[in-house]
N, C-alpha and C positions, 0 to 999 in steps of 0.2 A: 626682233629685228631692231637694228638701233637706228631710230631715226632722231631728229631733231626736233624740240619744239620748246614753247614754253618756257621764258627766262623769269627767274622767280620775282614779284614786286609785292614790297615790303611794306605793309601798312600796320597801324594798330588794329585791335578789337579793344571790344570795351573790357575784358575782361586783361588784357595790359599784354597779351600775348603776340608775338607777331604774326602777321596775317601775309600771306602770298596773294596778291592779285595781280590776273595774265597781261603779262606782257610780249615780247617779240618770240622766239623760240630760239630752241640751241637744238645739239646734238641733242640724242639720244637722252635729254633730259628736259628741261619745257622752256609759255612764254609772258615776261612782265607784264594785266587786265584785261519748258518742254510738258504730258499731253494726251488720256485719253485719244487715243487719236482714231478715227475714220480715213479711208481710204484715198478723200478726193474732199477737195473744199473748205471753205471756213466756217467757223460756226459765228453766229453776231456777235460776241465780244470777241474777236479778235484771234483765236485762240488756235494755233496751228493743228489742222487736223489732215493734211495731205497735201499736194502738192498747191504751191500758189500760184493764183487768177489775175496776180496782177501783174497788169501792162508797164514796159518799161517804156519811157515819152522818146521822141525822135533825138531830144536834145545829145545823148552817148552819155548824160552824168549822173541820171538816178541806178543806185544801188539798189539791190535789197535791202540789205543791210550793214549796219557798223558796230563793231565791237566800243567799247566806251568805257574808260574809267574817271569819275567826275576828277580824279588830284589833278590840280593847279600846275602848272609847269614847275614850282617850288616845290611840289610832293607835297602841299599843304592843303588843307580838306575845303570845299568852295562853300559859298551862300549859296540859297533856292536863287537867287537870281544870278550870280555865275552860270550856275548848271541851266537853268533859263536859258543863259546867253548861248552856252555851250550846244544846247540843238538847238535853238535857232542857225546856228550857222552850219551844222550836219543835217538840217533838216533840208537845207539845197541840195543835197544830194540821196537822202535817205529819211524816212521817216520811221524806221526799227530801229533801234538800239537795242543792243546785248549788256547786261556789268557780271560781276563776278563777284557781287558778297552783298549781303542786305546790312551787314555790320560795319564796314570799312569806311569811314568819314558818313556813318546813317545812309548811304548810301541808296538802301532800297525806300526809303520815307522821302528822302529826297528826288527821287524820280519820279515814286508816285504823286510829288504834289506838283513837280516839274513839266509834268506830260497832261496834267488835266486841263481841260477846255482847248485841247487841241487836237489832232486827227494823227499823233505818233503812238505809237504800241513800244512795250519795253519787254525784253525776255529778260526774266531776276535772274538771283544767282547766288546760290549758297555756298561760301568756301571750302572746300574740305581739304585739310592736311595730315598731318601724323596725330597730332593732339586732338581726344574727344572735346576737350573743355571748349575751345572754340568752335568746334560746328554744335556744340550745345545752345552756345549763344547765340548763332545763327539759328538753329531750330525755333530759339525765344522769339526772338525778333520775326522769324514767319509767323509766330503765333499771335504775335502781334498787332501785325501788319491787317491780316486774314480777321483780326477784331473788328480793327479800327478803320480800313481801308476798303471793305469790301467791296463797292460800290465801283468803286478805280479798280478793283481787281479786276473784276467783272468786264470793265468794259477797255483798259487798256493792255493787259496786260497776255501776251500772246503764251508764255509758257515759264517754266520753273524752270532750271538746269541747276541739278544738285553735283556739285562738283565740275573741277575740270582738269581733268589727267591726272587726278588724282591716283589712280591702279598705274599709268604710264611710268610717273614718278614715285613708284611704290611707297608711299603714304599711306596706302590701306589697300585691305584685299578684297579684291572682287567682292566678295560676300559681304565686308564691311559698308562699303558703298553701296546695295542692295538695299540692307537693313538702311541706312541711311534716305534711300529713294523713297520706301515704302514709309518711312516717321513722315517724310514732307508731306506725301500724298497724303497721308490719315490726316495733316494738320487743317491741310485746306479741306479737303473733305468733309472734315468734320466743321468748318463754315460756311458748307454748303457752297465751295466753290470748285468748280470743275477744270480748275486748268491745269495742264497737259503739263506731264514731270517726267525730265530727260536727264539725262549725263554726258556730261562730253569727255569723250576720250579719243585718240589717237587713232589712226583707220585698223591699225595692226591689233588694238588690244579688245576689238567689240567682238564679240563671240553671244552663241544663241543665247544661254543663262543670262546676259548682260540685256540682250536685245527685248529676251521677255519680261525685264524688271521694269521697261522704260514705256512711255507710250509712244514717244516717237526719238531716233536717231540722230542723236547730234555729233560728229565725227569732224576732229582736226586736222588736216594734211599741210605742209610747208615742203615743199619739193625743196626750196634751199639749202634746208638744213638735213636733207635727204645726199647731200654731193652730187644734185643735179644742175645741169647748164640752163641757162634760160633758154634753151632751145627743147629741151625737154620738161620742161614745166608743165606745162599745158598738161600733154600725156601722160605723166604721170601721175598729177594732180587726178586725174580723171579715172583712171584705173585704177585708184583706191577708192574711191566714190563709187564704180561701179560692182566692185567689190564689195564693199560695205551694200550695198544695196541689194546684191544679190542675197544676203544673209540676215534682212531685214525683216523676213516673214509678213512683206507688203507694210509695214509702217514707214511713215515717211523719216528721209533721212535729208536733216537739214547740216549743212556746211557751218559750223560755229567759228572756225578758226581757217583761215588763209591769208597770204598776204608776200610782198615781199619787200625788202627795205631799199631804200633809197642811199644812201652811205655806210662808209662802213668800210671794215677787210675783206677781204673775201675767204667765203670757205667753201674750202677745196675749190671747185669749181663753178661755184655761185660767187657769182658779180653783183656785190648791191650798185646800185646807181638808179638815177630818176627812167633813166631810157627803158632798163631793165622793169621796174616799179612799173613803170604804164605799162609795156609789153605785157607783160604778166596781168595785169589787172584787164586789160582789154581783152586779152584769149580767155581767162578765166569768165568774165562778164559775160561774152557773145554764147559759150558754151553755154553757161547755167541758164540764160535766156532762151537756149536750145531746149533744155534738160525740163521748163518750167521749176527750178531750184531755188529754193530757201537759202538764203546762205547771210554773213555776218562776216564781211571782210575787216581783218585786222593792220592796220585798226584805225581811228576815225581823223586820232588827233600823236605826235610826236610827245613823247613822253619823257623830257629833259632829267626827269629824278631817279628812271629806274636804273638802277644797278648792271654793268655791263658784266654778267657773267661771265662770256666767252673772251672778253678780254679783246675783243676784234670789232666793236664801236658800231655793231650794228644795234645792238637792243634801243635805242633811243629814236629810231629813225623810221619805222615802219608805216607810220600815219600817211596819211593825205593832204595834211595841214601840217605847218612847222609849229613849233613848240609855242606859239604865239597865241595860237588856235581859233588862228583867222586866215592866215596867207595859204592860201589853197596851193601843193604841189605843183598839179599839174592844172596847166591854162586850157580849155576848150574841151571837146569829149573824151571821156575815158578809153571810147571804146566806139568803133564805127563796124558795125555784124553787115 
């Protein structure tokens, strides 16, 4: 089925290759910047093993979570205290953060030094594309990390997610991403760290062989870029969720990717606009609050640098903050259930 998602965002690796990390989504193609799991509960570091216990506050602005890529509104890679600055001001409404590459501007060393001595958990993120060379260098860099950082593993860091749409965007095949699940788990494993190793992929392409590679569920849906109105968001959103879930064989299936942009053209019959952007964000919220649902709304911050694939000026616009990455969208609750 061709659905939308995923606009490709363009970083280095160290190895001088370019690097995709998720940003907004398109058709039928993607968007520019996991877990041993147990049926029910947390374990003490953090680590997603079922559905989650926490409360969301009266105020309508805490998330679950946010999607995050540390570039600079100039595409340019930040200081530990940028990224610092960067949740401090997401952490008023979310204390999870998602990224998508342990190599992209150092990326996963810089969150693990950025999140210690405070009460945020980070899901990593290993890039995977067409070329083995750079998810090799990703796999180094976990080996790395899982040396040197174990300690921060242990106690921030809620799950792995190796890949993102990567089968969607036919970049490798099911089975390649597999083998790739099962290198990260041996990696950590083999430092004696237990956290829970997922993939994200698209709600249409998760099937049982994918489901039992992973230990819990991470599944992307964008109704916009599906040719749906903001009137059918909501439900649609939802009945691939509850699909994916039925085919989850009881592991838990977190929401990695949602969202809807704030400007922009329209496609087909998705309206970006701010009215739209809350709409959508409030029905989305009160639901998953229904659901007890994980989820990782995309995404935290407007990303001025990536690349307008579709040519219709929405990839730039999906955040909750302008590209300044202070001026909050939307004034007062997201969301009143």
């Amino acid at each position: 089925m061709k659905v939308s998602y995923i606009s490709l965002l363009v970083g280095s690796l160290l190895v001088g290759s370019a690097m995709v990390a998720n940003a907004g989504k398109c058709p039928v193609t993607l968007p520019a910047e996991g877990n041993p799991a147990e049926d029910n509960g947390k374990v003490d570091n953090g680590t997603t093993t079922g559905n989650s216990t926490e409360t969301v506050p009266a105020t309508g602005r805490e998330l679950y979570g946010l999607n995050y890529n540390v570039r600079k509104a100039d595409g340019n890679c930040p200081s530990l205290e940028e990224v610092k600055a960067d949740l401090a001001t997401l952490s008023t409404v979310s204390k999870n953060f998602r990224i998508y590459s342990l190599v992209d501007c150092n990326q996963g060393e810089l969150m693990l030094q950025a999140v210690q001595d405070t009460d945020y958990k980070v899901v990593l993120g290993i890039w995977v594309g067409s070329a083995p060379e750079p998810v090799a260098t990703e796999m180094a860099q976990l080996e790395t990390l899982a040396q040197n950082y174990g300690d921060q593993i242990n106690k921030y860091v809620k799950g792995l997610v190796v890949g993102s749409e990567a089968v969607y965007r036919e970049d490798v095949t099911q089975d390649v991403l597999i083998g790739y699940i099962n290198q990260a788990r041996t990696i950590l494993r083999n430092h004696q760290h237990d956290t829970s190793v997922s993939a994200a992929e698209t709600y249409d392409k998760w099937n049982g062989g994918l489901v039992d590679a992973v230990d819990y569920v991470t599944m992307n849906a964008f109704p916009f870029w599906e040719n749906k109105t903001i009137d059918e968001a909501k439900s649609v959103f939802f009945e691939h969720f509850q699909m994916v879930s039925g085919m989850a064989n009881g592991k838990t299936v977190v929401t990695g990717e949602t969202g809807w942009p704030s400007e922009g053209g329209n496609y087909g019959p998705g309206v970006p606009s701010l009215d739209n952007m809350k709409r959508y964000l409030g029905e989305f919220a009160c639901e998953a609050k229904k659901l007890n649902m994980e989820y990782y709304w995309f995404s935290g911050f407007d990303e001025p640098w990536k690349h307008d694939e579709h040519s219709i000026g929405v990839e730039t616009h999906w955040g909750l903050t302008l590209g300044d990455r202070k001026t909050w969208k939307i004034d007062g609750p997201f969301y009143e259930c």
